[in-house]
Backbone as JSON, one array per atom type, in Angstrom:
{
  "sequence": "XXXXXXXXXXXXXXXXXXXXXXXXXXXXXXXXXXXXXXXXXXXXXXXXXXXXXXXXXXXXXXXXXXXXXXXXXXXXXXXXXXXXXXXXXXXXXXXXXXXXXXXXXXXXXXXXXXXXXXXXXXXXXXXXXXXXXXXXXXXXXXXXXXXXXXXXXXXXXXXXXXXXXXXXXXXXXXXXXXXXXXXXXXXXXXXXXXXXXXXXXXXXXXXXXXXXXXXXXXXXXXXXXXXXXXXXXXXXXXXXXXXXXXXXXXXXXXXXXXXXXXXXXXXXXXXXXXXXXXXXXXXXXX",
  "N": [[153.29, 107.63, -118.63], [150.51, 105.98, -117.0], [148.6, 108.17, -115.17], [148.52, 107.67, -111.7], [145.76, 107.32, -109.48], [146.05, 108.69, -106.83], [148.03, 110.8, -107.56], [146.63, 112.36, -109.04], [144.87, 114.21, -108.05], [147.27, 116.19, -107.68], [147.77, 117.28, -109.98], [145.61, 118.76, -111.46], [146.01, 120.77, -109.33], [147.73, 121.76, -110.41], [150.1, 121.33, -109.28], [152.1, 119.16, -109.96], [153.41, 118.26, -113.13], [153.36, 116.33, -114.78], [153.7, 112.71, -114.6], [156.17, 110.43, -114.56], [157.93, 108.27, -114.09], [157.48, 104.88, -111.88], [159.05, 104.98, -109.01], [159.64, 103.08, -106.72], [158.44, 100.6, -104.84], [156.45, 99.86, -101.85], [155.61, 98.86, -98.6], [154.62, 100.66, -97.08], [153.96, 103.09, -98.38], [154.03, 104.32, -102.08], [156.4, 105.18, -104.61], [156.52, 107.78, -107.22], [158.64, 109.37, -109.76], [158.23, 112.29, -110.59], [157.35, 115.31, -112.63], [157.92, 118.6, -111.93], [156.95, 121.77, -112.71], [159.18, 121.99, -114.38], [161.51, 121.08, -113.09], [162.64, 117.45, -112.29], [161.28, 115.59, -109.71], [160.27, 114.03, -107.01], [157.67, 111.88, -106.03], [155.94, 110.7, -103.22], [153.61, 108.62, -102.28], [151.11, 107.71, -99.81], [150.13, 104.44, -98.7], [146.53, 103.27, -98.51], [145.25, 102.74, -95.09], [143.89, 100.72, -94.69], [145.51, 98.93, -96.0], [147.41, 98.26, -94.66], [148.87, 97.26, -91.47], [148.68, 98.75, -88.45], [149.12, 97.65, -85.66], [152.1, 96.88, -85.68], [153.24, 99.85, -85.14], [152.88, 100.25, -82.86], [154.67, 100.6, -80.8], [156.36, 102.95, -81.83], [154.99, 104.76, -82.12], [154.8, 105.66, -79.61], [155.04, 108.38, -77.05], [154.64, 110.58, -79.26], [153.75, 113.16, -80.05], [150.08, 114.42, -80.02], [147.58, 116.32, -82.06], [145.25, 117.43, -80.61], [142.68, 116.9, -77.66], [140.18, 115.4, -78.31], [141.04, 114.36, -80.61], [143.37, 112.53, -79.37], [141.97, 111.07, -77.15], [140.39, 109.46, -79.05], [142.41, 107.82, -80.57], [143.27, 106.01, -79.05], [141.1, 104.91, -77.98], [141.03, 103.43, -80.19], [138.63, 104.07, -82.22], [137.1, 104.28, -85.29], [136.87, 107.06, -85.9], [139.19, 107.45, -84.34], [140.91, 105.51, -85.9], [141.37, 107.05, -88.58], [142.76, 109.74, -87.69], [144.96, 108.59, -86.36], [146.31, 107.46, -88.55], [146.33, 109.99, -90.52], [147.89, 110.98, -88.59], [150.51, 109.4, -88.92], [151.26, 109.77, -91.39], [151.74, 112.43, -91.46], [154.03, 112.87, -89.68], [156.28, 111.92, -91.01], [156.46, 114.42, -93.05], [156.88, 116.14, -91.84], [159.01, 115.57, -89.59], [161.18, 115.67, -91.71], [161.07, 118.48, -92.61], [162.37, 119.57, -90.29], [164.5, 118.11, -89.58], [166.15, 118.87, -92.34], [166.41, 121.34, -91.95], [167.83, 121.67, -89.71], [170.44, 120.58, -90.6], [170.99, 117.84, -91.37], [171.01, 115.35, -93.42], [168.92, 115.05, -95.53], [166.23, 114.0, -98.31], [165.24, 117.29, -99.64], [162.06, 118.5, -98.57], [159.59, 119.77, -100.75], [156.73, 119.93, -99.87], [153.69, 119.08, -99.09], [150.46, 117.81, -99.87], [147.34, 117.02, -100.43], [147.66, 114.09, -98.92], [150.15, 113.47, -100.4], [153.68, 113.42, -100.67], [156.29, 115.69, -101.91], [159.08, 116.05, -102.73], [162.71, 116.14, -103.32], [164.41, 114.08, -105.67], [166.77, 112.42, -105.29], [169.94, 111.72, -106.88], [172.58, 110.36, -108.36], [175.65, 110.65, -109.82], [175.56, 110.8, -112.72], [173.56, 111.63, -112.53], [170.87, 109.94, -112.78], [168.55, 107.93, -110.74], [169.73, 107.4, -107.24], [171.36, 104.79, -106.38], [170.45, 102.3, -103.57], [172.12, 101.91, -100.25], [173.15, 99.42, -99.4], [173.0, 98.27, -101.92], [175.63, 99.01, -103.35], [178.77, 98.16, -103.96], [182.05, 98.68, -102.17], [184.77, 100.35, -101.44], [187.14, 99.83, -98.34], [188.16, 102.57, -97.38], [185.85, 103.94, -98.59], [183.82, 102.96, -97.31], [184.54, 103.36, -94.51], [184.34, 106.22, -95.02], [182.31, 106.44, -95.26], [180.37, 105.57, -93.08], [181.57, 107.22, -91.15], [179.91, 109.59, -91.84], [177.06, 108.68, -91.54], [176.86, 107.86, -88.69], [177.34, 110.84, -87.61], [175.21, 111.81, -88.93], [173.16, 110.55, -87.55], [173.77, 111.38, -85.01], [173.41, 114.23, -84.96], [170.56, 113.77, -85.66], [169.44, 113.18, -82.86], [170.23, 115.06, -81.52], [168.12, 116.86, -82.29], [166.09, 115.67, -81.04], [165.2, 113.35, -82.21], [164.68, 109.69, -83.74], [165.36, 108.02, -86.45], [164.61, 104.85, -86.14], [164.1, 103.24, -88.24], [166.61, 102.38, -89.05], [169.02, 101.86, -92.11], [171.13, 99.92, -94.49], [169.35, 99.92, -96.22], [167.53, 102.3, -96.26], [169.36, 104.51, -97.04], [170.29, 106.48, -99.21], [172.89, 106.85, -102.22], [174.2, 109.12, -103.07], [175.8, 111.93, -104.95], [177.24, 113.44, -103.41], [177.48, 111.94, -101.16], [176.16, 109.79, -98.67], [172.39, 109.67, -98.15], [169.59, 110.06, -95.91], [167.12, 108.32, -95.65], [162.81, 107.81, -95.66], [161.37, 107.99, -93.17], [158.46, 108.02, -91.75], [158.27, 106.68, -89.62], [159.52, 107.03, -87.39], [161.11, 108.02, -84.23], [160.43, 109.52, -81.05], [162.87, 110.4, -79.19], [163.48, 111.14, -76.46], [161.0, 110.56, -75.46], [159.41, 107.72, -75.54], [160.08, 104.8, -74.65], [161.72, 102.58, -75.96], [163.0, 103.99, -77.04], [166.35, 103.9, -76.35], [166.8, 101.27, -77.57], [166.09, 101.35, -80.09], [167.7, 103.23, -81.19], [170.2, 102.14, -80.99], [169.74, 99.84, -82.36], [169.84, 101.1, -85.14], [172.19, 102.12, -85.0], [173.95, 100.0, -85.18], [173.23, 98.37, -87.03], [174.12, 99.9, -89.37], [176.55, 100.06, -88.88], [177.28, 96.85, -89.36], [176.66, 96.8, -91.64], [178.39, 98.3, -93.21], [180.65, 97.67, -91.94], [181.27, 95.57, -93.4], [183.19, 95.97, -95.49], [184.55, 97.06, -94.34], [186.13, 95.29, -91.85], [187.02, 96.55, -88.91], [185.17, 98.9, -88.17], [183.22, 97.29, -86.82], [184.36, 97.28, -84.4], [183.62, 99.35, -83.06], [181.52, 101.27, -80.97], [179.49, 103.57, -81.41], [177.14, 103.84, -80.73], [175.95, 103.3, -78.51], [177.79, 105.24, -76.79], [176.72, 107.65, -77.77], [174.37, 107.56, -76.58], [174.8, 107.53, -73.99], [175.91, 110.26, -73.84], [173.88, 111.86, -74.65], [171.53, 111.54, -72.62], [172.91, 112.11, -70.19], [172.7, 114.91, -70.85], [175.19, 115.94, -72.56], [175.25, 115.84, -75.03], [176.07, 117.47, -78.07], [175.62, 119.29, -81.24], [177.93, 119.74, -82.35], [179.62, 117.89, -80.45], [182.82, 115.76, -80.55], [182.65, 112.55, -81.18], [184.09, 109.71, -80.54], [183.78, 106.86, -80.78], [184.43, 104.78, -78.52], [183.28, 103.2, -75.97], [182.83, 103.11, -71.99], [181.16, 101.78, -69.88], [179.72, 102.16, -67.02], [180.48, 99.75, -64.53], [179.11, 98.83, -62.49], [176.46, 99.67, -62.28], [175.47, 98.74, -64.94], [174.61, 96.05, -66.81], [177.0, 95.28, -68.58], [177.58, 92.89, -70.02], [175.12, 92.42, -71.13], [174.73, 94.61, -72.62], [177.09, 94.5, -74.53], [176.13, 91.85, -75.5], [173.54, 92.42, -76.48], [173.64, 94.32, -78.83], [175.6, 92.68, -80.12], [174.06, 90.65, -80.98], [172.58, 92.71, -82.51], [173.82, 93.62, -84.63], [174.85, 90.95, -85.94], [172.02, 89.97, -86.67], [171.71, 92.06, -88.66], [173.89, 91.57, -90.53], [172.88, 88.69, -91.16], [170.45, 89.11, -92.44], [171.43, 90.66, -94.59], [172.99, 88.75, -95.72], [171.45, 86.98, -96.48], [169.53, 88.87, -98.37], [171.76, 88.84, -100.85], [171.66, 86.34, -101.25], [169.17, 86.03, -102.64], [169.83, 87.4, -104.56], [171.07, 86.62, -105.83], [169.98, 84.18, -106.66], [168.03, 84.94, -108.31], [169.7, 86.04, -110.3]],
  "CA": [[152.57, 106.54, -117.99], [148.91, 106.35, -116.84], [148.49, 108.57, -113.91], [148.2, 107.28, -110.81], [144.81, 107.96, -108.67], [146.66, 109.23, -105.9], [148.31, 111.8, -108.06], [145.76, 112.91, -110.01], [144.74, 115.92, -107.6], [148.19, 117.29, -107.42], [147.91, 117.77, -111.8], [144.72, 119.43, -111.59], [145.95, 121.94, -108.96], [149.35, 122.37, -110.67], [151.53, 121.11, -108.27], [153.23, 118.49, -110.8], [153.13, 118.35, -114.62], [153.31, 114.59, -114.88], [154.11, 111.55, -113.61], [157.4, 110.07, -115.32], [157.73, 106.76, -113.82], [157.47, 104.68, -110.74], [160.21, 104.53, -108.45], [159.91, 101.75, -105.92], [156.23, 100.55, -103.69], [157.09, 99.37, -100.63], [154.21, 98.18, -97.76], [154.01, 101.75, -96.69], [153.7, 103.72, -99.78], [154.42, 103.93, -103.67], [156.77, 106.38, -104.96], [156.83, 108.31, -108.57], [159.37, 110.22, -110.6], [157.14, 113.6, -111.53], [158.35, 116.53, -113.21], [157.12, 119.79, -111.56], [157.72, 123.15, -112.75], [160.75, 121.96, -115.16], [162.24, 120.03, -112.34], [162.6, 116.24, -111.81], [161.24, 115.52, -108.44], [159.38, 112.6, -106.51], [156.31, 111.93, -104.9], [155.55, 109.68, -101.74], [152.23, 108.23, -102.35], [150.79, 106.94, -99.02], [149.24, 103.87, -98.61], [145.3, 103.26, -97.55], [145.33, 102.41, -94.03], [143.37, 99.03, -95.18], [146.69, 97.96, -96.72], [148.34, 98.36, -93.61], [148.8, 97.11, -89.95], [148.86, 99.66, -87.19], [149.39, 96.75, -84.44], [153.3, 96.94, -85.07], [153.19, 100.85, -85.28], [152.74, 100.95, -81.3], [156.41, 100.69, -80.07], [157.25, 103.78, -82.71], [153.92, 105.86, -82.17], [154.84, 106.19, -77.99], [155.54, 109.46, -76.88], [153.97, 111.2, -80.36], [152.18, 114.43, -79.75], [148.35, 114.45, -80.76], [147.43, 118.13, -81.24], [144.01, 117.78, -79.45], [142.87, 116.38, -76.73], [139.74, 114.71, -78.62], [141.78, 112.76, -81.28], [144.06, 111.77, -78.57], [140.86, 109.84, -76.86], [139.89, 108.81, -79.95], [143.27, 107.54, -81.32], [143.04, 105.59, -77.87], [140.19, 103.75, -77.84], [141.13, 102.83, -81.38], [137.6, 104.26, -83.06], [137.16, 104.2, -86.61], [137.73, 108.43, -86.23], [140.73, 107.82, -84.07], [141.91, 105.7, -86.73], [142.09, 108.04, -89.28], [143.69, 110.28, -87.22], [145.97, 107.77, -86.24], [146.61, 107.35, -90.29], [146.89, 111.64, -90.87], [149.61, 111.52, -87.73], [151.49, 108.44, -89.25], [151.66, 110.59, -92.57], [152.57, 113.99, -90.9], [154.92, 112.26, -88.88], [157.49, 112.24, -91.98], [156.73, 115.2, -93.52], [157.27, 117.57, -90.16], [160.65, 115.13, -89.58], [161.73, 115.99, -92.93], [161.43, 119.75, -92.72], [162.93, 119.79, -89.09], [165.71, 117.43, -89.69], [166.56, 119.31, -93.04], [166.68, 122.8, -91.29], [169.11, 120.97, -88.79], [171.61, 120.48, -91.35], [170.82, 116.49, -91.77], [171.03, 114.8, -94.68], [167.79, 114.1, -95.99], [166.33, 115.11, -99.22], [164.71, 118.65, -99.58], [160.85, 118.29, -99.54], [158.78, 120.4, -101.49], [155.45, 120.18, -100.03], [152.19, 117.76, -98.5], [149.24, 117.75, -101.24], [146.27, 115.53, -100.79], [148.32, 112.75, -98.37], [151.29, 112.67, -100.92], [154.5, 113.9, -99.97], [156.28, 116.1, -103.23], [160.37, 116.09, -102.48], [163.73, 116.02, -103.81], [164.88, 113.11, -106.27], [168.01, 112.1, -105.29], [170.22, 110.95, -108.08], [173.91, 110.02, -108.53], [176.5, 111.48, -110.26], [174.9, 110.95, -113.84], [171.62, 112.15, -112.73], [169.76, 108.7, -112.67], [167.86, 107.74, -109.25], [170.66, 107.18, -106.95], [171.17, 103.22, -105.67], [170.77, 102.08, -101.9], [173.89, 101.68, -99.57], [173.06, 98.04, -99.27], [173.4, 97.76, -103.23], [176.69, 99.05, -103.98], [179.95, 97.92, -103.48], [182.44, 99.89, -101.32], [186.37, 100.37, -100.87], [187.66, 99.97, -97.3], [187.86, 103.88, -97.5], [184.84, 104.85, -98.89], [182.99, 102.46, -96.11], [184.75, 104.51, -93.37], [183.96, 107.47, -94.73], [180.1, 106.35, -94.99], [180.2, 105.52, -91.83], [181.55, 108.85, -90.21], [179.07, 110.25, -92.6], [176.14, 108.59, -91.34], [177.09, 108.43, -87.63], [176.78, 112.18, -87.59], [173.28, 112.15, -89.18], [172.21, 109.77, -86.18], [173.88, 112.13, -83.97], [172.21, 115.27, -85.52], [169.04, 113.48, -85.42], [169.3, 112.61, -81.94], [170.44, 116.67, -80.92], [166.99, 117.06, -82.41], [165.24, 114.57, -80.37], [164.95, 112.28, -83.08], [165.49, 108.8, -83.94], [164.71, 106.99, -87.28], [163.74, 103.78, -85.71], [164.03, 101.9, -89.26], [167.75, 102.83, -90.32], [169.34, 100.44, -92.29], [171.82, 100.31, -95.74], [168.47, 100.34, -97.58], [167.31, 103.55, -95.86], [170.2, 105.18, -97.46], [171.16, 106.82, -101.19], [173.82, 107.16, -101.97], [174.24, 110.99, -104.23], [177.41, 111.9, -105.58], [178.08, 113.58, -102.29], [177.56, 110.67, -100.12], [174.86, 109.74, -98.02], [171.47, 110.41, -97.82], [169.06, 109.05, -95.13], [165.35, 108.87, -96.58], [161.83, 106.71, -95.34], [160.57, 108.35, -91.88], [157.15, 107.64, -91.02], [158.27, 105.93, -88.06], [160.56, 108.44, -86.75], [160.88, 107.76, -82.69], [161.09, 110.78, -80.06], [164.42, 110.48, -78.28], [162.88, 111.69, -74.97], [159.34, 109.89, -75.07], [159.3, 107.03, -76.21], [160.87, 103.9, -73.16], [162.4, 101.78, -76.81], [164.42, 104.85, -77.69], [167.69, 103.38, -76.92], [167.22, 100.31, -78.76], [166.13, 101.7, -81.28], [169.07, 104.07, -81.64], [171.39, 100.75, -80.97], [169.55, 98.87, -83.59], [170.13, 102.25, -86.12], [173.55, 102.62, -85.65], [174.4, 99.14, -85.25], [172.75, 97.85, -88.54], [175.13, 100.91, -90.43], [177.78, 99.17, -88.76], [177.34, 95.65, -89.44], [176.5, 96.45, -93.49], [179.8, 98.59, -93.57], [182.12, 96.86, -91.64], [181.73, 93.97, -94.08], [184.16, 96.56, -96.44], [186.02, 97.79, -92.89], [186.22, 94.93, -90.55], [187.34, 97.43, -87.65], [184.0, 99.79, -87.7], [182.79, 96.09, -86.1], [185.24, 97.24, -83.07], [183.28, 100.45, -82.6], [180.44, 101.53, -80.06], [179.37, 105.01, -81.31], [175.26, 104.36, -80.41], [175.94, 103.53, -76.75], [178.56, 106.49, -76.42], [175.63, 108.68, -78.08], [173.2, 107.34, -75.73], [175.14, 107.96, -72.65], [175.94, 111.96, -73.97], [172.75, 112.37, -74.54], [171.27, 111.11, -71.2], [173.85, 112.9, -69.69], [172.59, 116.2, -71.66], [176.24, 116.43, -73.24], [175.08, 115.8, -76.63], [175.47, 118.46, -79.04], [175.68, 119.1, -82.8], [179.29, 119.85, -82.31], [180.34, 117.63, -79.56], [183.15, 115.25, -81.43], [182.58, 111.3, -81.11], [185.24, 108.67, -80.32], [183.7, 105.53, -80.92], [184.45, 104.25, -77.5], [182.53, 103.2, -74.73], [183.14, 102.35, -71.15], [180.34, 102.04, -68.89], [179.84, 101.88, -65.12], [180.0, 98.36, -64.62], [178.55, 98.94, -61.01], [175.19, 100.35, -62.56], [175.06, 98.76, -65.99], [174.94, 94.75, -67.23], [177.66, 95.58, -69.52], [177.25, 91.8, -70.78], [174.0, 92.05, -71.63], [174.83, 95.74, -73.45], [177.66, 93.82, -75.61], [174.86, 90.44, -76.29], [172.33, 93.14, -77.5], [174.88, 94.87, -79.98], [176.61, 91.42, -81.11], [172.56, 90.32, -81.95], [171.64, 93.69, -83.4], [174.88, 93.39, -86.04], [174.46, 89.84, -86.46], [170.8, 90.04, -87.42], [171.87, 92.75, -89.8], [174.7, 90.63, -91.72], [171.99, 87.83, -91.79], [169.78, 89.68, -93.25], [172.15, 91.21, -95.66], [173.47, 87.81, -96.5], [169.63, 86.58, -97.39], [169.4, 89.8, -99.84], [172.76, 88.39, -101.34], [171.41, 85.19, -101.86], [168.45, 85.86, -103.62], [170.09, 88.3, -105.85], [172.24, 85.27, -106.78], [169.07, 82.9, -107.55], [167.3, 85.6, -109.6], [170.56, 86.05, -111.74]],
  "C": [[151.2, 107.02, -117.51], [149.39, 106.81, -115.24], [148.0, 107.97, -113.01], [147.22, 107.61, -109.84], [145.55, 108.76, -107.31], [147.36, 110.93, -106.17], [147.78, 112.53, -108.88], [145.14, 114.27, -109.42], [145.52, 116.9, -107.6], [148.12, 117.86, -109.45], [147.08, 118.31, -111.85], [145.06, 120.35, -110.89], [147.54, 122.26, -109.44], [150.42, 122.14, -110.52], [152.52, 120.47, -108.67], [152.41, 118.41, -112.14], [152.98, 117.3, -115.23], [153.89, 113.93, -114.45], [155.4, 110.96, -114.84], [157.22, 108.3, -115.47], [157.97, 106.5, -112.88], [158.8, 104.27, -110.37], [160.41, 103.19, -107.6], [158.46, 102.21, -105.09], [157.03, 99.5, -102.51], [155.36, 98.9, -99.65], [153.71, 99.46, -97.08], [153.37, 103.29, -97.66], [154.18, 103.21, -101.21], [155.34, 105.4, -103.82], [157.17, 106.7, -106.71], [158.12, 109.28, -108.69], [158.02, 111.21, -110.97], [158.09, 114.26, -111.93], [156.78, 117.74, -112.56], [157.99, 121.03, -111.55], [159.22, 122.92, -113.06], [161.61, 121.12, -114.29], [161.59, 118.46, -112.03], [162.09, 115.96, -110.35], [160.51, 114.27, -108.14], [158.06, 112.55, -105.75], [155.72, 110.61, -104.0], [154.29, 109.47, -101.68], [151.77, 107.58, -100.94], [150.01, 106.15, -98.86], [147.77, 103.43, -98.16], [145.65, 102.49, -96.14], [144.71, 100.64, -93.98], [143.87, 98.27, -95.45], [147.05, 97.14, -95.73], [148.13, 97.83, -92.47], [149.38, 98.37, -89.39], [149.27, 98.56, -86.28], [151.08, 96.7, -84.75], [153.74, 98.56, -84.99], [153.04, 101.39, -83.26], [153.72, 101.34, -80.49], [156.63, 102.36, -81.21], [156.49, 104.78, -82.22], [153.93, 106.28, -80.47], [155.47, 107.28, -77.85], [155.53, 111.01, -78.28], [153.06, 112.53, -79.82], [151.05, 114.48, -80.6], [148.13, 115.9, -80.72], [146.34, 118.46, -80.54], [143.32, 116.62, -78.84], [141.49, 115.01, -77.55], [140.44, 113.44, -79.5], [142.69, 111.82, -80.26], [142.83, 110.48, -78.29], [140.56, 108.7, -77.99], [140.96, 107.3, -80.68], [143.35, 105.87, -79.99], [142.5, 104.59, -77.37], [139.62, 102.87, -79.4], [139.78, 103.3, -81.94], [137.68, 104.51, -84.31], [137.79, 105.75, -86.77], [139.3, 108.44, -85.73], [141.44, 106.88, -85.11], [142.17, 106.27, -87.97], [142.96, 108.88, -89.02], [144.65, 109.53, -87.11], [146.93, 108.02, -87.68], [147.17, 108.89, -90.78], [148.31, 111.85, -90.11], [150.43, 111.03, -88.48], [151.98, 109.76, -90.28], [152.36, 111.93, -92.52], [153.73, 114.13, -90.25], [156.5, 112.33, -89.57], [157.55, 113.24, -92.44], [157.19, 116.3, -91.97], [158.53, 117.07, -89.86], [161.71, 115.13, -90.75], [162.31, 117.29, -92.93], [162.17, 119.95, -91.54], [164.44, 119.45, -89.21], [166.54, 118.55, -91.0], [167.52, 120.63, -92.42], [167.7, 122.65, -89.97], [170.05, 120.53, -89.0], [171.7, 118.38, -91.72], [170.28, 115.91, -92.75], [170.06, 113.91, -95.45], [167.39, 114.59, -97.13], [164.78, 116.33, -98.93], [163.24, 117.7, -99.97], [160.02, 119.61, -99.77], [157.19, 120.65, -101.17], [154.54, 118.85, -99.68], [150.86, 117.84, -99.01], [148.66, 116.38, -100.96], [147.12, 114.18, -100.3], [149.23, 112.84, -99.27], [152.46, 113.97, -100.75], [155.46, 114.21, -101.39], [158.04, 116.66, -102.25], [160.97, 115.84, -103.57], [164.23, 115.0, -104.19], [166.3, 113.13, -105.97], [168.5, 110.75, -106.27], [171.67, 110.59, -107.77], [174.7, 110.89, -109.75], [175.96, 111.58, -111.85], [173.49, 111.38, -114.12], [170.46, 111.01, -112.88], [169.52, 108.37, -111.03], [169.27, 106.7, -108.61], [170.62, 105.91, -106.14], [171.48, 103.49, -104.09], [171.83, 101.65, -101.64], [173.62, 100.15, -99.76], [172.96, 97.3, -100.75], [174.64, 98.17, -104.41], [177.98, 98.64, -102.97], [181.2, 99.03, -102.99], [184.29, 99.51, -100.88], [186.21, 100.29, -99.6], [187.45, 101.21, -97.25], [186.77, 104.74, -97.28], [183.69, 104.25, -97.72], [183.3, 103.03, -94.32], [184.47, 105.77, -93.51], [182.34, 107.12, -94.54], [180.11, 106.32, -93.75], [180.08, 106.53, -90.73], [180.17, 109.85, -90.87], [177.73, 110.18, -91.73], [175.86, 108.49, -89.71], [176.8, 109.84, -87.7], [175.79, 112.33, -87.85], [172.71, 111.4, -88.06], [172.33, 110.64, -84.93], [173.26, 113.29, -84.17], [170.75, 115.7, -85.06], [168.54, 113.45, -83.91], [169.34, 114.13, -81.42], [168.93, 116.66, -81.71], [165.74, 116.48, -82.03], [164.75, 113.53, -81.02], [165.47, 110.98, -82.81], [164.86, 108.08, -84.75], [164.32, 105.77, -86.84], [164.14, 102.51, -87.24], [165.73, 102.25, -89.9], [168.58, 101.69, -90.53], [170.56, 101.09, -93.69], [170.79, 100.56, -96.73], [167.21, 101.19, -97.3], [168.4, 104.54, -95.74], [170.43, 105.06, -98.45], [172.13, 107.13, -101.13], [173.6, 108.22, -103.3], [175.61, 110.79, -104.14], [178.18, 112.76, -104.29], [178.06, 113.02, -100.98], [176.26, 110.74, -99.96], [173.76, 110.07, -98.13], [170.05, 109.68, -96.96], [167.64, 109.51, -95.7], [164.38, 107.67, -95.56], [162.05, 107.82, -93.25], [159.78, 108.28, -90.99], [157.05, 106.79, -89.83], [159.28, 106.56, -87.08], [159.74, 108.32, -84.96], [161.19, 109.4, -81.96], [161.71, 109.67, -78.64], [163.89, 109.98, -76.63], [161.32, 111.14, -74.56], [158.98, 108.76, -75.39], [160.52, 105.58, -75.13], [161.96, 102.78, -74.74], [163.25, 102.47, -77.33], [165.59, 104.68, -77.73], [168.02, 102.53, -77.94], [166.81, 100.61, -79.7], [167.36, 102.31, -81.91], [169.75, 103.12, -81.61], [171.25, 100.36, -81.99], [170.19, 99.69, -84.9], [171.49, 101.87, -86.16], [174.23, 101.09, -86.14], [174.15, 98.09, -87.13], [173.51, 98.59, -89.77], [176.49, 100.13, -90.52], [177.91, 98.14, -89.48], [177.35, 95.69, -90.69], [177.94, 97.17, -93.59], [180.83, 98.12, -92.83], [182.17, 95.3, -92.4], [182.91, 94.33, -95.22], [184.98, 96.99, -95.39], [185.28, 97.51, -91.7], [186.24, 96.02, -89.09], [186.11, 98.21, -87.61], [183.41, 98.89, -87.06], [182.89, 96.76, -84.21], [184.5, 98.8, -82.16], [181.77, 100.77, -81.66], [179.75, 102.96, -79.82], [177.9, 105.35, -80.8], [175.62, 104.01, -78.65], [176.95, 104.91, -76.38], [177.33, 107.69, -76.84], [174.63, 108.97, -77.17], [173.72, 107.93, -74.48], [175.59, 109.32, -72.66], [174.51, 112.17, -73.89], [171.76, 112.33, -73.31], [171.46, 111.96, -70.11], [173.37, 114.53, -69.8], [173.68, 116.75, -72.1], [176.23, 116.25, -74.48], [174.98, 116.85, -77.53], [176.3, 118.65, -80.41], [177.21, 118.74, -83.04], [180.28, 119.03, -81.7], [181.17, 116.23, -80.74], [183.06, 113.65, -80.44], [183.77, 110.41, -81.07], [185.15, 106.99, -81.04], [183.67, 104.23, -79.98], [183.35, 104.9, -76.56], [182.86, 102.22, -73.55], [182.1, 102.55, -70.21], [180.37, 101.95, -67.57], [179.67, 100.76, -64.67], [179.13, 97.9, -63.61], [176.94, 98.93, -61.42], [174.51, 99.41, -63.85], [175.18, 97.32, -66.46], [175.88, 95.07, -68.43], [178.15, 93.74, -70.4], [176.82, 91.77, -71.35], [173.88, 93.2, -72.74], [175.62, 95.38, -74.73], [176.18, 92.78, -76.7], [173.88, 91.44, -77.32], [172.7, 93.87, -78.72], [175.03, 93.76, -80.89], [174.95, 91.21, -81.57], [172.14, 91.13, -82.93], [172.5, 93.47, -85.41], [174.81, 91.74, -86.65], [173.3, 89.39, -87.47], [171.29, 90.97, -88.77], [172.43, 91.87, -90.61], [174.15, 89.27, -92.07], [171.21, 88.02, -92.86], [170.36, 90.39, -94.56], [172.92, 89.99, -96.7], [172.15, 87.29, -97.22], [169.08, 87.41, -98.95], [170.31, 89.4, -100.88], [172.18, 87.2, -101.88], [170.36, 84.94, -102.48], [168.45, 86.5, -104.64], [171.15, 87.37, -106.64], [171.15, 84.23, -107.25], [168.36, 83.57, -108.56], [168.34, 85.52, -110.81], [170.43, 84.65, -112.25]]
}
């Protein structure tokens, strides 16, 4: 295929041998199939900032470290330099939560490298070696939807012992590889500890895993593993090892434990709306 401007610096310095074919373009980037150095691999094209809105990027980008004190100002009073910077953090933002998370034993794929804004990682495939489908496009035993589940619970908890928190996790911010899981898309990656939307975010995460797999195992419905996460972690009893229940009982003295259910039952609701909407336009295209 005709090379893509974006990738056209990494073939002149080596870094990939050609472009194969495009994988999926989304509103934040484009991504290719390359081949580099005999291996299959991918590349994360990032979009011009011109494409894009920054104005919903403010809830995700709180509590972000700037590494100097000028771009901070800059980033700040919104100036044309702070928003480039702005635009370099967004982009660095995944690759640095990539290599961190990886080296933390969480299930993301291996990346390879940050060339000229594009991000040069690990193709994840499926058991025949073709680009491996999203959770939210295959069908799933009772079984195999409890094991996803324990699967991907643990990567939230992981993430979270690393002060993380994807912010966008969903069934279609997950591959599925021939050995389960794999959580991919970053660039909005929340800190845990800085950031005042960090719970709900983590609620919305786990809860949206829930709501797409308990439509194959009703009962993961019955479970509450992002508020039990939240309140270890809080706590500072959160760690890689510590084992999860699923239950949660809060202090009813301290905590609207109404309003903690309502925000759950909405977060899963919205999900299986939204999952029924994808359903129904994959039934008017056929």
């Amino acid at each position: 295929m005709r090379t893509p401007p974006g990738l056209q610096a990494l073939i002149d310095d080596g870094v990939i041998d050609e472009v194969l074919r495009p994988l999926k373009s989304g509103k934040e980037a484009a991504v290719y199939v390359v081949r580099s150095g005999g291996e299959v691999r991918c590349a994360k094209v990032y979009k011009d900032m011109a494409q894009r809105s920054f104005q919903q990027r403010v809830q995700y980008q709180e509590g972000r470290k700037v590494r100097g004190s000028r771009e901070a100002r800059a980033i700040g009073k919104a100036t044309k330099y702070g928003r480039k910077q702005q635009e370099t953090a967004w982009k660095n933002t995944e690759v640095e939560a990539l290599y961190q998370l990886r080296a933390a034993g969480v299930r993301v794929p291996e990346p390879f490298g940050y060339f000229h804004g594009v991000l040069v990682m690990e193709l994840v495939t499926d058991a025949e070696g073709y680009s491996a489908p999203r959770l939210g496009e295959v069908e799933l035993e009772a079984r195999q939807a409890r094991d996803y589940h324990a699967v991907l619970v643990r990567q939230v908890q992981l993430m979270l012992c690393c002060g993380l928190i994807h912010g966008d996790l969903s069934a279609y911010n997950v591959l599925v590889g021939p050995d389960g899981p794999v959580v991919i898309d970053f660039p909005q990656v929340v800190s845990a500890a800085g950031n005042n939307a960090a719970r709900t975010m983590l609620l919305r995460d786990v809860n949206n895993l829930t709501a797409s797999l308990g439509r194959f195992a009703p009962e993961l419905l019955d479970t509450w593993y992002g508020e039990e996460m939240w309140a270890l972690f809080e706590a500072g009893e959160l760690h890689p090892d510590t084992v999860l229940s699923g239950e949660f009982n809060p202090d009813e003295s301290s905590v609207d434990l109404d309003s903690v259910r309502h925000a759950i039952n909405d977060a899963r609701e919205e999900a299986l709306i939204r999952q029924q909407g994808r359903e129904a336009a994959a039934e008017d295209r056929a």
